[in-house]
C-alpha positions in Angstrom: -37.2 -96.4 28.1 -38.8 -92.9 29.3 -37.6 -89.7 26.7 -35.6 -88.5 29.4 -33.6 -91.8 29.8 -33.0 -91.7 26.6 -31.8 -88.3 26.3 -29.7 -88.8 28.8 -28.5 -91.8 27.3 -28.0 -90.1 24.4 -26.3 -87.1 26.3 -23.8 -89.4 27.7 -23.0 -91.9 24.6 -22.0 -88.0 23.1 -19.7 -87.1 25.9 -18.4 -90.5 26.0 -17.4 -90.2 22.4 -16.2 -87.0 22.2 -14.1 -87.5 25.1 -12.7 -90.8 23.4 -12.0 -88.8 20.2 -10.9 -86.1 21.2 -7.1 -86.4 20.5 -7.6 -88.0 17.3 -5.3 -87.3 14.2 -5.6 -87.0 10.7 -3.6 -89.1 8.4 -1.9 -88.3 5.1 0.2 -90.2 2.2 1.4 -88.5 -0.4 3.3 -90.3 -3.2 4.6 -87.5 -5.7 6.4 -87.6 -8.6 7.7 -84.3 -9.9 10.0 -83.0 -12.6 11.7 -79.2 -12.4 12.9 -77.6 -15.7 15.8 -75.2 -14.3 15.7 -73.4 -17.0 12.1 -72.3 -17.1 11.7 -72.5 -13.1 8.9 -74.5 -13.8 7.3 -77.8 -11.9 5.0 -80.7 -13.0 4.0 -82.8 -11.0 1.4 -85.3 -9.9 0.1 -86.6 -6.7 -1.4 -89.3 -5.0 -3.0 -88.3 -1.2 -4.8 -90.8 0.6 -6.4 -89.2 3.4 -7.6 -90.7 6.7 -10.3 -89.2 8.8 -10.1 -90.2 12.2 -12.0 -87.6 13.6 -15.8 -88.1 14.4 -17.1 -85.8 11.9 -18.2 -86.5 8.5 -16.0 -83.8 6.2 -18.1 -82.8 3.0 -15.0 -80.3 2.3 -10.9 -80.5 2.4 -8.7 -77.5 2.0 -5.5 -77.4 0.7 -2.7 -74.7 0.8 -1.1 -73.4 -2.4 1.6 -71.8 -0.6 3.7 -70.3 -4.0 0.4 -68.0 -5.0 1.7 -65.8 -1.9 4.5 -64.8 -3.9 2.3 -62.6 -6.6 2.0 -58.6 -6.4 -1.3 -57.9 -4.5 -1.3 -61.0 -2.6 -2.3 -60.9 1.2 1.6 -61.3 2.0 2.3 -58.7 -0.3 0.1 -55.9 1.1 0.9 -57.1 4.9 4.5 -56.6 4.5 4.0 -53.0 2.8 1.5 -52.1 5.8 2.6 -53.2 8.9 4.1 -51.3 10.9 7.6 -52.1 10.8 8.3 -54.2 7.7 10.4 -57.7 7.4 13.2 -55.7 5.6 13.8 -59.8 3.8 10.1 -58.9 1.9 9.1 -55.5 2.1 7.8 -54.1 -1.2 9.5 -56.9 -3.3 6.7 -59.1 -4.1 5.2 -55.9 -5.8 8.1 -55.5 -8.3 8.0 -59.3 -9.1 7.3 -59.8 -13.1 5.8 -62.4 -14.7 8.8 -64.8 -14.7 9.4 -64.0 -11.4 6.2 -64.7 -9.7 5.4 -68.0 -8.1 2.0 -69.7 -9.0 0.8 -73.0 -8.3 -2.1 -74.2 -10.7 -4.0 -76.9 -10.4 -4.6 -78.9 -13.6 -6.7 -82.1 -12.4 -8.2 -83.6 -9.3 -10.3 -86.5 -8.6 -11.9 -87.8 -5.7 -11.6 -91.8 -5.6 -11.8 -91.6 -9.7 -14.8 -89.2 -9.5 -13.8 -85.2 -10.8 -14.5 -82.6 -7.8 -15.7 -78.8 -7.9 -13.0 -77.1 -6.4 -12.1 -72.8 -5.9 -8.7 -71.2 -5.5 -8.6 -68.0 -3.1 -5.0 -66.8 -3.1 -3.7 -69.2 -1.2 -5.9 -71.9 0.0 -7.6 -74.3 -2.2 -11.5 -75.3 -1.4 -12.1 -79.0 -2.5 -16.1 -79.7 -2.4 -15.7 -83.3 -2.0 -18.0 -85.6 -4.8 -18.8 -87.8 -2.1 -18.4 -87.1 2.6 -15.3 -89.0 3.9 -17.0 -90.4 7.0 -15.4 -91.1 10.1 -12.9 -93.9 10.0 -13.1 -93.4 6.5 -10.3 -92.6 3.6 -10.3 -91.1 0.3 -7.5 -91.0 -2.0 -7.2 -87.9 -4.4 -5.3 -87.8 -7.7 -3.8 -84.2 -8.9 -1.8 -82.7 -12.0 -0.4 -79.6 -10.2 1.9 -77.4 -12.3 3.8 -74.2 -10.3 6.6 -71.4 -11.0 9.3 -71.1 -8.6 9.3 -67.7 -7.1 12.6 -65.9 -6.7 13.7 -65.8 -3.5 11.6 -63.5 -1.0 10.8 -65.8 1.9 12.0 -69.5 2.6 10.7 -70.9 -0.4 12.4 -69.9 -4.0 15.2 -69.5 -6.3 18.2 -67.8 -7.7 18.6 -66.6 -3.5 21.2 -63.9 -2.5 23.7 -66.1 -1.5 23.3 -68.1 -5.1 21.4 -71.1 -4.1 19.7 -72.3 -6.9 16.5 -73.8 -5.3 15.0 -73.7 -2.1 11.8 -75.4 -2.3 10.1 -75.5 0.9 6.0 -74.9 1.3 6.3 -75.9 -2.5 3.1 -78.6 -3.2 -0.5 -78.5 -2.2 -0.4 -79.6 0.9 -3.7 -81.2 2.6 -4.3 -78.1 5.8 -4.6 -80.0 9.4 -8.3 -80.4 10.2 -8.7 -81.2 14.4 -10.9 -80.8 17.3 -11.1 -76.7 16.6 -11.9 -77.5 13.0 -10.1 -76.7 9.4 -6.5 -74.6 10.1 -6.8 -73.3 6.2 -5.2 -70.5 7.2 -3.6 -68.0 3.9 0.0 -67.7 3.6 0.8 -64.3 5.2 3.9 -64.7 6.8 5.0 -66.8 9.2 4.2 -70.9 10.9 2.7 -73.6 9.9 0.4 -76.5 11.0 0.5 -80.2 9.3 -0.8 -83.4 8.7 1.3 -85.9 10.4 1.8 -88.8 7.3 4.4 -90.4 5.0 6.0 -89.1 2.0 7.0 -91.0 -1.2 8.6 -88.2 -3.3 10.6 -88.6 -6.9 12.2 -85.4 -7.9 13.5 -85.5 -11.9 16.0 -82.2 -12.4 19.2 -81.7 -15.0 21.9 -84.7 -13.4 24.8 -82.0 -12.6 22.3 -80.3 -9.4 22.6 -82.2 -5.7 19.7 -82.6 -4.0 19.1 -82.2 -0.7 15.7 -83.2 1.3 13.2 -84.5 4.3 13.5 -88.5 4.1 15.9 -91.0 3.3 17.8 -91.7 -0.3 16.5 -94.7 -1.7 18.9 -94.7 -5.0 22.0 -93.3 -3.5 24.0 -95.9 -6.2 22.1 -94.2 -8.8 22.2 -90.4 -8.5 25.8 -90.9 -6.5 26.3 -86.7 -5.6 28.4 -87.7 -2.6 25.6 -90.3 -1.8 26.9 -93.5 -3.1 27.8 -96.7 -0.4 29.9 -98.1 -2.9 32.5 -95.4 -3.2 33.0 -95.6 -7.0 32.5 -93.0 -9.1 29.0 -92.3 -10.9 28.6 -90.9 -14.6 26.3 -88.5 -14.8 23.5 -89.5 -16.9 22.8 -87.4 -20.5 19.5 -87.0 -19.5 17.5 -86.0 -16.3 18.7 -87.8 -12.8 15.6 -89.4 -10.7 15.9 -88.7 -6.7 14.2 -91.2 -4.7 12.9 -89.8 -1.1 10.7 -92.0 1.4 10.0 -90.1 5.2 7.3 -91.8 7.7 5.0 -90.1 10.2 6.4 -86.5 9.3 4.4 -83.4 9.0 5.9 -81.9 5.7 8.7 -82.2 2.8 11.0 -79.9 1.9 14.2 -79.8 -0.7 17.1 -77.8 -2.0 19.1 -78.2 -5.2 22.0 -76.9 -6.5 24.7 -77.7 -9.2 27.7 -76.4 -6.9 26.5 -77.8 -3.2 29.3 -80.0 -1.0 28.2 -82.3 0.8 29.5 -83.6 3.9 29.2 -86.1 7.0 29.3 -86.5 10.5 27.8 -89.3 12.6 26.3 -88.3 15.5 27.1 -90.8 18.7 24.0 -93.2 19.2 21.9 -90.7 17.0 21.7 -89.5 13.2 24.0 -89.7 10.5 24.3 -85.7 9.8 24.5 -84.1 6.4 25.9 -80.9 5.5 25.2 -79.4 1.9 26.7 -75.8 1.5 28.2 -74.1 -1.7 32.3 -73.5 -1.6 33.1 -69.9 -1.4 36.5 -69.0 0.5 35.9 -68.9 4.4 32.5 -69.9 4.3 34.1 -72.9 3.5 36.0 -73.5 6.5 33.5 -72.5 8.8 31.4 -75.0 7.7 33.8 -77.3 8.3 34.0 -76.4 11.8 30.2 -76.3 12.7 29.9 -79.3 12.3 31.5 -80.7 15.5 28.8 -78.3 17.2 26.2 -79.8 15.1 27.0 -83.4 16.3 27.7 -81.7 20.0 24.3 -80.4 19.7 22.5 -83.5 18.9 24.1 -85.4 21.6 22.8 -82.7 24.2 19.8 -82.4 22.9 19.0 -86.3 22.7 20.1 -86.4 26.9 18.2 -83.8 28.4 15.3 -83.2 25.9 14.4 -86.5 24.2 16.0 -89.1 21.4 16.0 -87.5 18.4 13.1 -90.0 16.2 14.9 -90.1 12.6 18.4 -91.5 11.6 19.4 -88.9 9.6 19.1 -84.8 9.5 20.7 -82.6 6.6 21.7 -79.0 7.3 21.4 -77.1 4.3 22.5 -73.6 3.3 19.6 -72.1 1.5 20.5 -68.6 1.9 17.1 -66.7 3.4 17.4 -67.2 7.1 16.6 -70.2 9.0 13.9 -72.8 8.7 13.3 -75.8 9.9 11.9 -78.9 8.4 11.3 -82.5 9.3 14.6 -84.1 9.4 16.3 -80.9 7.5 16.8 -77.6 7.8 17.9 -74.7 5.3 19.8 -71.8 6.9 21.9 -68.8 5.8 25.7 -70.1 4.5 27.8 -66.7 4.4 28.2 -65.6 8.0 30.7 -66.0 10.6 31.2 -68.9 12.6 29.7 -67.9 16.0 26.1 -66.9 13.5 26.4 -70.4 11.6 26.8 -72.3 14.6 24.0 -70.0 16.3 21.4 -70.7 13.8 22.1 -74.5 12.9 21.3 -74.7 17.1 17.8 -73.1 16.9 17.1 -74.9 14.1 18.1 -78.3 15.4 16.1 -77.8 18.3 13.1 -77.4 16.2 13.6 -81.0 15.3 12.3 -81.9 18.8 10.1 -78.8 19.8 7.7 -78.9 16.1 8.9 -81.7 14.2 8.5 -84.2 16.6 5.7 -82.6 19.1 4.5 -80.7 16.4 2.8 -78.0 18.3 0.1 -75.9 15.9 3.0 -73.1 16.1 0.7 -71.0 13.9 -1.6 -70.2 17.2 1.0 -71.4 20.0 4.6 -69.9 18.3 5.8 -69.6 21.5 5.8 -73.6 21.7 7.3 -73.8 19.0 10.3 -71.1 18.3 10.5 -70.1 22.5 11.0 -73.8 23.3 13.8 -74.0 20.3 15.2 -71.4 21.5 15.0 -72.4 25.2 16.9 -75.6 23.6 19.5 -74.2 21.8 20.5 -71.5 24.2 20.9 -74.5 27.1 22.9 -76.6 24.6 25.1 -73.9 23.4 26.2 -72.9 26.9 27.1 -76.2 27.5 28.9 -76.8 24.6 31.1 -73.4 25.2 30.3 -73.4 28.4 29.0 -70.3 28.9 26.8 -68.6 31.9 23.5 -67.1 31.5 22.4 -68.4 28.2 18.9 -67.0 28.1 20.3 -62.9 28.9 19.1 -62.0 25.8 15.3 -63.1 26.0 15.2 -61.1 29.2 16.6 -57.9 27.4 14.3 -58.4 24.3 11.5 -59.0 26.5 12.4 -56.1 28.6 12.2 -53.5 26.2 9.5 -54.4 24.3 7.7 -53.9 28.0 9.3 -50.4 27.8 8.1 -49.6 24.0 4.5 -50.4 24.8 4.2 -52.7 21.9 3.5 -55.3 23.9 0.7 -58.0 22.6 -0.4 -61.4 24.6 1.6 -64.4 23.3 -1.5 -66.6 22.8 -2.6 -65.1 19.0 -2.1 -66.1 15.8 1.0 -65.5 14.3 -0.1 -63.6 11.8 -2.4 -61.3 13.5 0.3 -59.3 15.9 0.0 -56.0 15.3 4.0 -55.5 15.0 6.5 -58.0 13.8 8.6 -57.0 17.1 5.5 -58.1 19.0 5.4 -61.1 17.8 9.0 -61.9 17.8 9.7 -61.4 21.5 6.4 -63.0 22.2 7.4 -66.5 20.2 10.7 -66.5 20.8 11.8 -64.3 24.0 8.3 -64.8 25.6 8.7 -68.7 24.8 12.1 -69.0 26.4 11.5 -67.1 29.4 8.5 -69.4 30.1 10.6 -72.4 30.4 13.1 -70.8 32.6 10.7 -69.0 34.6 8.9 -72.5 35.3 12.2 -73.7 36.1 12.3 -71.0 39.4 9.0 -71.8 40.3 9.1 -75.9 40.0 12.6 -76.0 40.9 15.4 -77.8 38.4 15.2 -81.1 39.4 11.1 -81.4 38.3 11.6 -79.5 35.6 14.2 -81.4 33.4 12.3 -84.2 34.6 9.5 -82.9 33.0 10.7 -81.7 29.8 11.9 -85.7 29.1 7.9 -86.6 29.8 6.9 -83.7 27.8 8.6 -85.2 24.8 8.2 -89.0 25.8 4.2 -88.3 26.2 3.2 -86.2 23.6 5.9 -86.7 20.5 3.8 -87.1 17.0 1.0 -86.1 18.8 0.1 -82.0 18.2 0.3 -81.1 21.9 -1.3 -78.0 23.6 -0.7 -75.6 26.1 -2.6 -77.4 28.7 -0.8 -80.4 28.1 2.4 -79.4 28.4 1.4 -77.6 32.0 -0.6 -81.1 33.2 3.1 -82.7 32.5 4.6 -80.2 34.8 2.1 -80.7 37.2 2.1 -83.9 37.8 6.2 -84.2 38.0 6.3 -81.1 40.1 2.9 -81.9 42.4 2.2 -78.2 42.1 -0.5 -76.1 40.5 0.9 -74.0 37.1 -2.3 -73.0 35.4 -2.6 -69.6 36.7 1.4 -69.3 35.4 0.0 -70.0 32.0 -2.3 -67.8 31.7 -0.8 -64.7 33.1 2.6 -65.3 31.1 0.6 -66.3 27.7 -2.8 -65.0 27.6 -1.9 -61.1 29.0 0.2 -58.7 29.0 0.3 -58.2 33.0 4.5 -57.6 34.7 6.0 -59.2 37.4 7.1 -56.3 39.8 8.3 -56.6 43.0 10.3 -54.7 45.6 11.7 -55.0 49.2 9.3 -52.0 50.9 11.0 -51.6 54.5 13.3 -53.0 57.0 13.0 -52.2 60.4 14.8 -53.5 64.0 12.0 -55.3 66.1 12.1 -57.4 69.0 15.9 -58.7 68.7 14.9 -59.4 64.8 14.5 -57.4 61.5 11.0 -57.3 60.3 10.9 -57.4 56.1 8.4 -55.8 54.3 8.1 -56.8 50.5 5.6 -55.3 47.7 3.8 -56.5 45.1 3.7 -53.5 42.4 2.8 -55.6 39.3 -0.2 -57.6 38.6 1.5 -60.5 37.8 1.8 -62.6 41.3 4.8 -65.3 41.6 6.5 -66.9 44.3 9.2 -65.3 45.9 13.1 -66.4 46.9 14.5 -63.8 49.0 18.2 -63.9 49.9 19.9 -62.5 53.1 23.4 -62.3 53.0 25.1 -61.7 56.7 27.9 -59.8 58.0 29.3 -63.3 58.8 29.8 -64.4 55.3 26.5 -67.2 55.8 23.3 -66.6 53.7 20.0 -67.8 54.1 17.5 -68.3 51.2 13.9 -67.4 52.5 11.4 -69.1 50.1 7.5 -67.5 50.0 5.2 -69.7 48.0 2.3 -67.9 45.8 -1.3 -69.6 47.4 -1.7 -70.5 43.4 1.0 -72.9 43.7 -0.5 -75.5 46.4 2.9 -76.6 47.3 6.3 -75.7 47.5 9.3 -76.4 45.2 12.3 -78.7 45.9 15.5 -77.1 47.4 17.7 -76.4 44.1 20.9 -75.3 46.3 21.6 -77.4 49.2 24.7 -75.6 50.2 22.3 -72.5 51.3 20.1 -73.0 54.1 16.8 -72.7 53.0 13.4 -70.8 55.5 10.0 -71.8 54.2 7.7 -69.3 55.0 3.9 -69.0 54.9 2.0 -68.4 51.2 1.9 -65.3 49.9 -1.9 -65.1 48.7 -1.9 -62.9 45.3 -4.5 -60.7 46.7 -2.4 -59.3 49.0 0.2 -56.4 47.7 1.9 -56.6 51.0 3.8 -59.3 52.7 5.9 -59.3 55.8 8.0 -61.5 57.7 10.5 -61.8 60.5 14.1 -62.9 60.1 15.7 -63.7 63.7 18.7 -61.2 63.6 19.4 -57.6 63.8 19.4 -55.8 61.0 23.0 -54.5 62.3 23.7 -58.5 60.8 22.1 -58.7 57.2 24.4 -57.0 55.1 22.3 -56.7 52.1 18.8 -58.9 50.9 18.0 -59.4 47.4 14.4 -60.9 45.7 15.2 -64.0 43.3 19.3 -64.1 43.2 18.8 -66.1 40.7 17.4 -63.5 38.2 15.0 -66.1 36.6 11.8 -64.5 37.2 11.3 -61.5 34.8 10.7 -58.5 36.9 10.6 -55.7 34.8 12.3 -53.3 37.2 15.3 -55.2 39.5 16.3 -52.0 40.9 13.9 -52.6 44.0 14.8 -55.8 44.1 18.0 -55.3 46.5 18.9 -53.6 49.5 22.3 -53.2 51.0 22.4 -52.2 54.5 25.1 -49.6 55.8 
């Protein structure tokens, strides 16, 4: 064979593999066993990771995150939330003012590599592992640790002793093995916000003082044991003298997370062909009833949520008051307890969407948020109109997303969580930003293709860390249009949809329309002309970018396909084959789907 065959030989066995590889997944299985003292707030624990590489690289490193060393004065969370520019009022300066007994600190006491001791540095947050021997591809190693840690006090998520009396919210509370993929290591420090995991299995045993209830990710495998509400036989369980053992097993999840407390309830609800729900919240007057009554929305919520957006995987979910907020976790979430009704029920929806849009997809919601907390939002804000049935459900993502325009603190949704220059920035970005997406796409692909394809989404791409581009190929190939040029002018700038009826004038027996592009964001247009008559008549303009047209979503009103639009052209005209003296009034996107940031122009009533 000549060099140049065989460099190209080579050159294509590479691309061949690569493109083979390419979605591979990392694989972890942690079996823990860890004991809390509640009255020192400390934890022991050991732990047993055997980690798969499946990716095609040979890794001579691992990282791990030590997620509790963010809660020390002079810690990179620290100093971000006294600089920024407009503080998280829940941290502000009080990781400074933590003491000693107060702090959190994860330690790590041994570790071994497949029996053999490893060099290993700790930098704040993140844990360098120099590995004593490569994990090659295809290849596992299993690494032993002693791990002790101090429970913070409540700041953010993860602590104790919170403001609403929880005893223990421990969430981002072992070393946990960062997600290595096709852009590399995500060992990202603990600054503030999102995560990225491992998908893998969890064996957990949690020893703590027998009068606590435990909460967690995973399924009780000792419910006659502990008993705490949990028992199947119904008989009543002596608390043991000593410690109680809990017993937790979850498969192909990306994390664990747990809350204790000696005063929690603990509740039921079956969810029609879906989860057995539990509900752990503390007893304090009407907090008490309100719990009660969420939880025929929570069970409401599932079943909406399994129709239109995918079965939920797990056959359980607990909802857990953990008093900071709301978080979500696989198959669990912790959210604030003390709040009125229409607030509990509002955050138990966001974060039971997240069950489908990051604990099943499992989006890197560190660099795509808006995947994450946008299409929860999207979620929630669908199924809570249904359930009260209720018009307009995304309003407010349009008004957040309006003003931040106005404040020019806008920032392009596609960064790192971390790295927006304002918490409002990033907020509106991941969450109004994220919603508005999906109902934009749903004015430009029309309704029918696009709950279709938010069922493919989830059917093609659950447990499997899906992209941007992925999601948009979905939607393209249910909808037979073009969408990559929606993608990046919604996610990757910070360009406006403007657009405004320009002129109307009488000509030959008809009414030539003038519209304007003033923005720089191009989208297709519906235009509606209601006549003196009472009849309407949608006019539909597809952008050029599209390379189609959407379905009819209203088939009572007569629909006019005009000619593309191309989005080089500010100006677009048409004819419409009556009088003006007929139209009564016109108005761009009835609908009020596509964000135009000033709708003023948008109609016109004729005298």
């Amino acid at each position: 064979m000549s060099r140049l065959l065989l460099l190209l030989a080579l050159f294509s066995s590479t691309i061949t593999t690569y493109s083979q590889d390419y979605r591979w997944q990392q694989r972890v299985q942690y079996a823990m066993n860890v004991q809390l003292d509640v009255k020192s707030h400390h934890v022991t624990g050991t732990q047993k990771l055997v980690y798969t590489n499946n990716s095609p690289d040979t890794l001579r490193e691992v990282y791990y995150h030590l997620f509790f060393n963010a809660f020390q004065p002079g810690s990179m969370m620290d100093i971000r939330s006294r600089t920024i520019a407009d503080p998280d009022r829940r941290i502000a300066d009080r990781i400074l003012h933590l003491n000693e007994q107060e702090i959190g600190y994860q330690h790590i006491l041994t570790l071994t590599q497949d029996g053999a001791d490893v060099s290993y540095s700790v930098d704040q947050t993140v844990l360098k592992v120099t590995l004593a021997k490569p994990i090659l591809p295809k290849k596992s190693a299993t690494f032993l640790m002693k791990f002790e840690s101090q429970v913070p006090l409540q700041i953010r998520r993860s602590g104790r002793d919170n403001r609403e009396g929880v005893a223990y919210s421990m969430t981002q509370w072992y070393p946990k093995m960062a997600e290595y993929d096709f852009q590399g290591w995500h060992a990202d420090q603990y600054v503030a916000r999102e995560f990225h995991g491992v998908w893998g299995d969890f064996d957990v045993t949690l020893t703590l003082d027998p009068t606590f209830t435990v909460a967690a990710t995973g399924d009780l495998q000792n419910p006659d044991v502990i008993g705490h509400g949990y028992e199947r036989t119904g008989a009543k369980i002596q608390a043991p003298a000593g410690d109680l053992t809990w017993h937790f097993v979850a498969k192909n999840v990306i994390d664990f997370a747990w809350a204790a407390d000696p005063d929690y309830v603990h509740d039921h609800a079956q969810v029609p062909d879906g989860p057995m729900l539990h509900f752990f919240y503390k007893r304090s007057g009407k907090s008490t009833d309100n719990w009660s009554k969420m939880q025929d929305y929570a069970v409401k919520t599932f079943q909406y949520l399994n129709l239109h957006f995918g079965k939920y995987p797990f056959d359980t979910y607990s909802i857990i008051q953990g008093g900071d907020g709301g978080m979500e976790y696989p198959m669990c979430t912790l959210i604030l307890g003390e709040s009125q009704l229409p607030g509990l029920v509002g955050v138990m929806q966001h974060e039971v969407a997240h069950s489908w849009f990051q604990m099943a997809l499992a989006s890197n919601e560190s660099l795509q948020a808006w995947m994450d907390e946008g299409f929860a939002d999207f979620a929630s804000s669908e199924a809570a109109a249904s359930i009260s049935h209720q018009e307009h459900p995304h309003d407010g993502s349009y008004a957040s997303y309006f003003a931040l325009v106005k404040s020019g603190l806008q920032e392009p949704a596609n960064q790192h969580s971390d790295h927006f220059s304002t918490n409002r920035a990033y907020s509106t970005a991941a969450y109004s930003m994220g919603a508005i997406f999906l109902e934009q796409l749903k004015y430009i692909v029309g309704t029918e293709h696009f709950d279709k394809g938010m069922l493919l989404y989830y059917n093609t791409w659950r447990m499997r860390h899906p992209e941007p581009n992925d999601f948009v190929r979905v939607m393209e190939k249910v909808s037979g249009l073009q969408l990559h040029w929606y993608l990046r002018y919604w996610i990757y700038t910070t360009k406006h949809i403007d657009y405004s009826i320009s002129s109307i004038v009488d000509r030959e027996g008809g009414t030539q329309v003038t519209l304007e592009r003033l923005g720089d964001f191009p989208m297709p247009i519906d235009l509606l002309a209601t006549y003196t008559d009472g009849t309407k008549e949608l006019f539909y303009i597809p952008l050029n970018e599209l390379l189609g047209k959407k379905p009819i979503d209203d088939p009572t009103i007569a629909r006019t396909d005009l000619p593309e639009w191309y989005w080089v052209n500010p100006i677009y005209s048409f004819k419409i084959n009556r009088p003006a003296a007929n139209i009564k009034s016109l108005e761009i996107d009835p609908s009020q789907r596509m964000a135009d940031i000033n709708r003023k122009n948008n109609v016109i009533t004729l005298p």
